[in-house]
C-alpha positions, 0 to 999 in steps of 0.5 A, spaced: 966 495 471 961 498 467 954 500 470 948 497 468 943 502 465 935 500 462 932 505 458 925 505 456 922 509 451 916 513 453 910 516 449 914 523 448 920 522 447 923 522 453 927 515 456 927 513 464 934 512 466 935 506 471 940 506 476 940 500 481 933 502 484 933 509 482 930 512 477 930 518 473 927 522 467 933 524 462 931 528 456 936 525 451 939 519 448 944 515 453 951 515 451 954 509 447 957 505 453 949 504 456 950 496 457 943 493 456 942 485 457 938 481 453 933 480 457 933 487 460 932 489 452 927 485 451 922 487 457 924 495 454 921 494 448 915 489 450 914 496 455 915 500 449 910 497 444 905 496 449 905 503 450 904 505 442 898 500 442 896 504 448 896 511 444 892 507 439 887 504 444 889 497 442 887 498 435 887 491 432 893 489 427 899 494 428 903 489 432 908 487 429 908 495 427 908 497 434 914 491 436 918 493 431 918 500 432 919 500 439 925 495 438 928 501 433 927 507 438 930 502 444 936 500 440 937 508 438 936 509 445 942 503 448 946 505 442 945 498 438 943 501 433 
């Protein structure tokens, strides 16, 4: 059984690894066995377009630019590239 693993992007570059109820800093992407649900993918993303609009002070008009890029950096990150 392979353990479920969430990684959320941050500004800098590193990811938040979650096991369970732990969380740890990790400085490099996660191996391609990283399983990720849907719903966990999508929350990911959602965390990581709100904190680009956050860097920017939520500027107007770069939504959909924030939403995307966070879904690249999340799917690079997962191995769902």
């Amino acid at each position: 059984m392979k353990t479920r693993r969430a990684v959320a992007a941050s500004t800098t570059g590193a990811a938040r690894v979650k096991r369970g109820r732990k969380t740890t800093d990790a400085t490099g992407p996660i191996s391609a066995s990283t399983t990720v649900s849907n719903e966990e993918r999508h929350q990911l993303i959602s965390r990581a377009a709100y904190l680009r609009a956050e860097q920017r002070n939520f500027a107007p008009g770069c939504e959909l630019e924030d939403w995307l890029i966070a879904e690249a950096e999340i799917d690079s990150l997962t191995g769902n590239a």
